[in-house]
C-alpha positions, 0 to 999 in steps of 0.5 A: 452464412454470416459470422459476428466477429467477436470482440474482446471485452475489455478487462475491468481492473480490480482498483483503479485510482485516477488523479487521486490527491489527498491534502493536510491543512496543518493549521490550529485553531483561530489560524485555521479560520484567518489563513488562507494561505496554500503554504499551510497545505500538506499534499500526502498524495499527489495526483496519483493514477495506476489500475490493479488487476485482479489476482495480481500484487502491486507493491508500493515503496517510499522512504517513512513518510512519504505518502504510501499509508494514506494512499492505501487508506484513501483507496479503502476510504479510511480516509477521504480523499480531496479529489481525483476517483477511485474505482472499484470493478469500475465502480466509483466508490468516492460518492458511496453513501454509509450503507454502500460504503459497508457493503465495499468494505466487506470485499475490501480489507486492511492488515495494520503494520502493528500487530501490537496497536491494531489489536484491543488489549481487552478483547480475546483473538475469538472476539476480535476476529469474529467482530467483522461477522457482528458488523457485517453479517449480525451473527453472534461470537457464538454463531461465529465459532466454527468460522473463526476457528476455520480461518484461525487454523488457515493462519497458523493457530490453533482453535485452543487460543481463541481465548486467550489475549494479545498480550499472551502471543508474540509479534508474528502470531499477533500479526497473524490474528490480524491476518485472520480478523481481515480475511474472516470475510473472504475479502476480495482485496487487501491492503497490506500496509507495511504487515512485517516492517516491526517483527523480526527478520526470520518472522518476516519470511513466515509472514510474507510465504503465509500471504503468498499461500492465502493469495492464492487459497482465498484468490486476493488481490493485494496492494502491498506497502513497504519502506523495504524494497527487497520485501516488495521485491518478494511477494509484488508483481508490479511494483511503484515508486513513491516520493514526497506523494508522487509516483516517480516510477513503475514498472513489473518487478523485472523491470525495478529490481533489475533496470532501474530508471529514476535515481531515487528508485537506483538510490532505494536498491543500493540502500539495500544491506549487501554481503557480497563484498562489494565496496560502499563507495560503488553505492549510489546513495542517497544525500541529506533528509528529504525535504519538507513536504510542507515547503517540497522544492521546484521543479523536480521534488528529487532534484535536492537530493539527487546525483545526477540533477540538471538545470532543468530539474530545478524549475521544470516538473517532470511528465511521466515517461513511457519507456518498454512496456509498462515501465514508466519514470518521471525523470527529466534523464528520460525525456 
């Protein structure tokens, strides 16, 4: 008798993005039709790849400005991207049509950074967190009840403010009706795109544990966005780094918070406020503003800033290094 030797399936990843960029044509008006000059681009994402596993939370830091919001959107196709692919469960998603694209969009969900924008002044917390049932699945604010009051309680509410307005609540408990309205459809993944950086400190820990639960009660997938590495450092598995739109290192969250690589990364966790009486000046801090992702320098984008820049950074880019695992840099320091 003869056995089959079974083989492994491959795991298929939640997302995956390869190659994603995204690009800005900053131009106006007449200009827009006469220039056809490069100079007048804004790469906000630049040839970006990762996978994302199944109930796992990738985190992705970065100075304001650098990228890390539109590649969420682009993930979701909030905004569309100027090339590369981006899969879901292998799926590609960039050439779905609208009725597909609404079928994506129900196992795929955002939670806004500000919880004081993102909900309609006008609407009562039962009409903004039932309206993904009207869009979705055509049920009615009253059809709607028992469930929105259901998830209104996994948040933290309580079903006798489903009809009051946004207006009435503070910053954490709008933050939480946000929280609500995106997972009222039992999403599979989420983007998180920087859900704690306007509330208060003491808010934010409550925010970030009732994430961690409904993680695990709804069994989700999250891609986290912060500016704040200790909050990426709480709540990620894997965590990137963004600079200027590109990634310029990853790894587990062992290996970034605990053996950083690229001088940005090492710059971000000694920005961080510290009480243990350890002197400023042992600090590896950053130098000057970033610069102008419209005109970004050769080389390596960092080489501007950094304290340890070789002559090479100035003309050369650097490739994406492998180091233990899956611990990856972009330095020339590595290659």
């Amino acid at each position: 008798m003869t056995f089959k030797e079974d083989k492994k399936m491959p795991i298929i990843p939640i997302i995956e993005v390869k190659n994603l960029l995204k690009k800005f044509d900053i131009r106006q008006g007449i200009s827009k039709i006469i220039s056809k000059s490069n100079g007048n681009n804004v790469f906000a994402v630049n040839g970006v790849t990762f996978k994302i596993q199944k109930g796992k939370t990738i985190g992705l830091i970065g100075e304001s400005g650098c990228g890390k919001t539109t590649l969420g959107r682009c993930i979701l196709r909030l905004q569309e991207p100027t090339s590369g692919k981006i899969y879901f469960k292998g799926n590609d998603i960039t050439k779905l049509n609208e009725d597909k694209l609404k079928r994506f969009r129900r196992s795929n969900q955002i939670i806004f950074q500000d919880p004081y924008a993102s909900l309609n002044p006008r609407q009562t917390v039962k009409q903004i967190v039932s309206l993904p049932l009207k869009i979705h699945e055509g049920l009615s604010i009253k059809q709607s009840h028992s469930r929105v009051e259901n998830i209104l309680h996994r948040v933290g509410l309580q079903s006798t403010q489903m009809q009051s307005y946004p207006h009435q609540f503070s910053g954490g408990q709008r933050q939480r009706i946000g929280i609500a309205r995106s997972l009222i459809l039992n999403p599979e993944f989420v983007v998180c795109d920087e859900p704690v950086s306007a509330l208060d400190v003491s808010i934010q820990a409550q925010i970030l544990e009732l994430l961690i639960e409904l993680k695990e009660d709804f069994s989700l997938t999250y891609f986290f966005i912060s500016h704040d590495i200790s909050v990426v450092g709480y709540i990620a598995d894997y965590i990137m780094v963004m600079y200027l739109g590109e990634i310029v290192e990853s790894g587990t969250k062992n290996n970034i918070i605990n053996n950083p690589k690229h001088p940005y990364t090492k710059a971000l966790i000694a920005a961080v406020p510290r009480v243990d009486g350890i002197s400023k000046k042992k600090r590896n801090k950053l130098k000057f503003d970033p610069p102008s992702p419209l005109y970004p320098p050769p080389g390596c984008k960092f080489q501007t800033r950094c304290s340890e820049v070789m002559k090479t950074c100035k003309t050369v880019v650097p490739e994406n290094f492998k180091l233990e695992g899956d611990h990856y840099v972009a330095c020339h320091l590595y290659s």
